[in-house]
SEZAVO-199462 format. One record per atom (N, C-alpha, C, CB): residue number from 1; atom name; x, y, z. Coordinates in nm, 2 decimals, decimal comma. Glycine has a CB too. Layout:
<pts>
   k  a      u      v      w
 NUM CA      X      Y      Z
...
</pts>
This chain:
<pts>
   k  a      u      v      w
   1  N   5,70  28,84   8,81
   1 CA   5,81  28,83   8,89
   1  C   5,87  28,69   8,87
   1 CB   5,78  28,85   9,05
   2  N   6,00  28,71   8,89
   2 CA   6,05  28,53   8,81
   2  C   6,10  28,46   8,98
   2 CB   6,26  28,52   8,65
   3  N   6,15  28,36   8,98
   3 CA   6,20  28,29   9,07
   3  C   6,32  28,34   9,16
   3 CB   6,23  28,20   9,01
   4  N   6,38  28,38   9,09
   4 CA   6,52  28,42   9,14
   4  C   6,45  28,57   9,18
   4 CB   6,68  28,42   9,00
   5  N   6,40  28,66   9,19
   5 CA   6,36  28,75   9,21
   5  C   6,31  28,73   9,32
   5 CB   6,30  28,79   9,13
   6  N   6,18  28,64   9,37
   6 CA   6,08  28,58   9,47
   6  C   6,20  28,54   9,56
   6 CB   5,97  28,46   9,42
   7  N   6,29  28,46   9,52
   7 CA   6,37  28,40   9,66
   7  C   6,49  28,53   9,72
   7 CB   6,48  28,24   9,60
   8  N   6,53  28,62   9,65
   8 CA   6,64  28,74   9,68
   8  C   6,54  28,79   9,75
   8 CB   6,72  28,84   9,56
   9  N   6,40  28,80   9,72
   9 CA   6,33  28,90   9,86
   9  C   6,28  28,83   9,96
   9 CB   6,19  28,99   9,82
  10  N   6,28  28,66   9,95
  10 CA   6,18  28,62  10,10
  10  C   6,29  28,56  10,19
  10 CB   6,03  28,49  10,09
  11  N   6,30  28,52  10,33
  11 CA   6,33  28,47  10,40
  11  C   6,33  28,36  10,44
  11 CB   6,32  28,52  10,43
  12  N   6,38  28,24  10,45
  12 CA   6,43  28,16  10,57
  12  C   6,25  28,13  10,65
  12 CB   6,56  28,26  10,68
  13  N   6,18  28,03  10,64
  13 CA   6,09  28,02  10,77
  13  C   6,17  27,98  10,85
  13 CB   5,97  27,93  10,77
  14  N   6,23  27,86  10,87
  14 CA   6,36  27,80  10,98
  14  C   6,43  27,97  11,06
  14 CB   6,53  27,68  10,85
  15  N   6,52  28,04  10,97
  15 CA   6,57  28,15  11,04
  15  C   6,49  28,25  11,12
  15 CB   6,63  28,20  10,95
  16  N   6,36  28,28  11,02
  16 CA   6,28  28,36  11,12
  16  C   6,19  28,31  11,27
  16 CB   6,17  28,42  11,03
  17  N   6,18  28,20  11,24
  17 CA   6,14  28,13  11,37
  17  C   6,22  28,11  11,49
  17 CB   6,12  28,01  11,35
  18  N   6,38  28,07  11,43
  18 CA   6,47  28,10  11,55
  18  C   6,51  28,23  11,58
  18 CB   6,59  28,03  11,54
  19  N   6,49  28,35  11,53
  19 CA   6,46  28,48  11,53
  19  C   6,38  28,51  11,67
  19 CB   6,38  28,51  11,41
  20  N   6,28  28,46  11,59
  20 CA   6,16  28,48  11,69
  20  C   6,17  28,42  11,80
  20 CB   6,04  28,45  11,65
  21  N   6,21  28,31  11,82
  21 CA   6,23  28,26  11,97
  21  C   6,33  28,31  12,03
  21 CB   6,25  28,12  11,99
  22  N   6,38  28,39  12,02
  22 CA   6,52  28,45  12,07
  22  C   6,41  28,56  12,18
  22 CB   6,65  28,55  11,92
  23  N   6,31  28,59  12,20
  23 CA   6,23  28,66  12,28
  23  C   6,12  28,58  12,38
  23 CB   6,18  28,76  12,19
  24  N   6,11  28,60  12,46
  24 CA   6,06  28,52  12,55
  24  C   5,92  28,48  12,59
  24 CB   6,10  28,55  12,64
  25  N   5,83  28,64  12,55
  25 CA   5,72  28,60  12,51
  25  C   5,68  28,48  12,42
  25 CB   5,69  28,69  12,46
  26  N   5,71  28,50  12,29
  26 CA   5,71  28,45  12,17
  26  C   5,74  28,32  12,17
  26 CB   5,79  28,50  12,08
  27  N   5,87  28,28  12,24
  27 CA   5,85  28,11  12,31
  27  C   5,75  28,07  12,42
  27 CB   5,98  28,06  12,39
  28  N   5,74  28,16  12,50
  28 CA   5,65  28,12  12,58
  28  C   5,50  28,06  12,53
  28 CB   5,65  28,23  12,65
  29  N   5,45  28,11  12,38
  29 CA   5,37  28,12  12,33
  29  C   5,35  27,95  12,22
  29 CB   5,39  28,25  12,28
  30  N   5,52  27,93  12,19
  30 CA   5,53  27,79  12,14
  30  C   5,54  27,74  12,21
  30 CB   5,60  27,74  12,08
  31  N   5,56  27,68  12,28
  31 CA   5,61  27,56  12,42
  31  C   5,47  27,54  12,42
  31 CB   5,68  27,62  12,59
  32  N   5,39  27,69  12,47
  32 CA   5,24  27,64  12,53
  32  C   5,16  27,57  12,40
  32 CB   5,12  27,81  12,59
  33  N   5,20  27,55  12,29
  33 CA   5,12  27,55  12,16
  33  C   5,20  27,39  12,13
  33 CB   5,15  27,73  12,01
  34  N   5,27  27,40  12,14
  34 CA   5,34  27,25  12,13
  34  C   5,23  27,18  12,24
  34 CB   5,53  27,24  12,20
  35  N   5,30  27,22  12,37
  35 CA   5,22  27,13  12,44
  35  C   5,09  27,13  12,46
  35 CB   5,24  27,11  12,53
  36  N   5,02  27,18  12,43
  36 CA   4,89  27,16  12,37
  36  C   4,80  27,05  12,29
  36 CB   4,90  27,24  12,32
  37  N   4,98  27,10  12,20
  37 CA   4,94  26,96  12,09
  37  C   4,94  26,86  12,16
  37 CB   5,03  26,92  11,98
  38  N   5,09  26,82  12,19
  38 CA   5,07  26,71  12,29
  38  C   4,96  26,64  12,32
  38 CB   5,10  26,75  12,40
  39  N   4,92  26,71  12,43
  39 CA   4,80  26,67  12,52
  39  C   4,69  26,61  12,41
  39 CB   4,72  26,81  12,62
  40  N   4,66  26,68  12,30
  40 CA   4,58  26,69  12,23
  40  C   4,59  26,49  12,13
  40 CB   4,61  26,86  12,15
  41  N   4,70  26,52  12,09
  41 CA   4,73  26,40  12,03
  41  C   4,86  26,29  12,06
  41 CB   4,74  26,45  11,90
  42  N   4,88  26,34  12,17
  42 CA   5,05  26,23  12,20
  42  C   5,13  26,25  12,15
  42 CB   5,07  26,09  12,16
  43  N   5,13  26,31  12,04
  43 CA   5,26  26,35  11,94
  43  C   5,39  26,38  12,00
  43 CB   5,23  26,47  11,86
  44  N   5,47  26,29  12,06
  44 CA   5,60  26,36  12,09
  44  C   5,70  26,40  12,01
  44 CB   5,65  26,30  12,16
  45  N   5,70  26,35  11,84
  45 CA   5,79  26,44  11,74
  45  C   5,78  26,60  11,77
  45 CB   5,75  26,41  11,58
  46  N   5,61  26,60  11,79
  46 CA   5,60  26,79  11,74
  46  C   5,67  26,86  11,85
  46 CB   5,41  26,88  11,74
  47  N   5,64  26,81  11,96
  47 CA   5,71  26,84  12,09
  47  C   5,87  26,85  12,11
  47 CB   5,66  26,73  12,18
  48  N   5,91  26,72  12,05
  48 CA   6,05  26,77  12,14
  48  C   6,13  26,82  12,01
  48 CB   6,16  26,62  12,25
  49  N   6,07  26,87  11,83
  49 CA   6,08  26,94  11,77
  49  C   6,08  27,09  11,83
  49 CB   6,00  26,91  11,70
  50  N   5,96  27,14  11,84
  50 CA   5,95  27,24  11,99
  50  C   6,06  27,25  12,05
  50 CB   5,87  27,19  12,10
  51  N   6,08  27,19  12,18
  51 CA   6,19  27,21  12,24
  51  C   6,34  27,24  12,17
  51 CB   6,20  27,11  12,31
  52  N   6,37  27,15  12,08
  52 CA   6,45  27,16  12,00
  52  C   6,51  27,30  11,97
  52 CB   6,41  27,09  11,89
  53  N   6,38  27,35  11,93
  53 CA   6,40  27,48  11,83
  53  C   6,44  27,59  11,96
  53 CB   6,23  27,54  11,73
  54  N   6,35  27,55  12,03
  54 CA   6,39  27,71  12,16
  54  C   6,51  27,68  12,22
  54 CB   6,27  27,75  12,33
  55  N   6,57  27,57  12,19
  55 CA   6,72  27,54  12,29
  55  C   6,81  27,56  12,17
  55 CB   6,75  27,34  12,38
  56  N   6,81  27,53  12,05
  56 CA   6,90  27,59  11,88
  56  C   6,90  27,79  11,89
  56 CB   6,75  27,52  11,67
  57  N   6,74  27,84  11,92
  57 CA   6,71  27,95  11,97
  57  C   6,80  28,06  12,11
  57 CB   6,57  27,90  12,00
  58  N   6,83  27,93  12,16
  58 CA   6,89  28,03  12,26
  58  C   7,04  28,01  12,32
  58 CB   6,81  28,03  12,37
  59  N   7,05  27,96  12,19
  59 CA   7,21  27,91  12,19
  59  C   7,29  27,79  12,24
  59 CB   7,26  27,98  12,25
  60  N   7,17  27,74  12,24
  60 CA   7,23  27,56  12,21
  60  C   7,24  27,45  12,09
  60 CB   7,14  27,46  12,30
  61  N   7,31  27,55  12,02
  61 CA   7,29  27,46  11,90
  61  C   7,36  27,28  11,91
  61 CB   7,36  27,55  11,78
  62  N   7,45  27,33  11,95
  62 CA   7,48  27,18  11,97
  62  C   7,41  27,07  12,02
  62 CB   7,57  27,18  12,03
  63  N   7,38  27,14  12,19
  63 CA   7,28  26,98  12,22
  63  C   7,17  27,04  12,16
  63 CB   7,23  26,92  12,40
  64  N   7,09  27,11  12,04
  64 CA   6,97  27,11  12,00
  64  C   7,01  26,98  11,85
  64 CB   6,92  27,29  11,97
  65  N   7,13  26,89  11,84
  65 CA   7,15  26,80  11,72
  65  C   7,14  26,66  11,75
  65 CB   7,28  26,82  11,67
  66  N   7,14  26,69  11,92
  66 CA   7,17  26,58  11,99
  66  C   7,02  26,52  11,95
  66 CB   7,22  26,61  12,16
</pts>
């Protein structure tokens, strides 16, 4: 299989993730996994990356640039 072949069949990680957060479980499941991290290491990039995505996810794209 060549390249151009491999990319016409796979998808977007970025698109399927805001996909997937479009359902509430499924965020419910990141948030908790973000903050987890959090707790775990301080990391507030991964975090308000996180947030980011479920507010781009549910139709805030704009303040999700902010």
């Amino acid at each position: 299989m060549n390249t151009e072949t491999i990319l016409e069949q796979t998808t977007s990680f970025r698109d399927d993730l805001l996909k997937d957060l479009t359902d509430t479980e499924f965020t419910m499941y990141y948030l908790e996994a973000a903050l987890a991290d959090y707790k775990e290491d301080g990391n507030t990039d991964s975090l308000w990356l996180a947030l980011r995505d479920v507010v781009e996810a549910q139709g805030g794209k704009m303040i999700a640039k902010l």
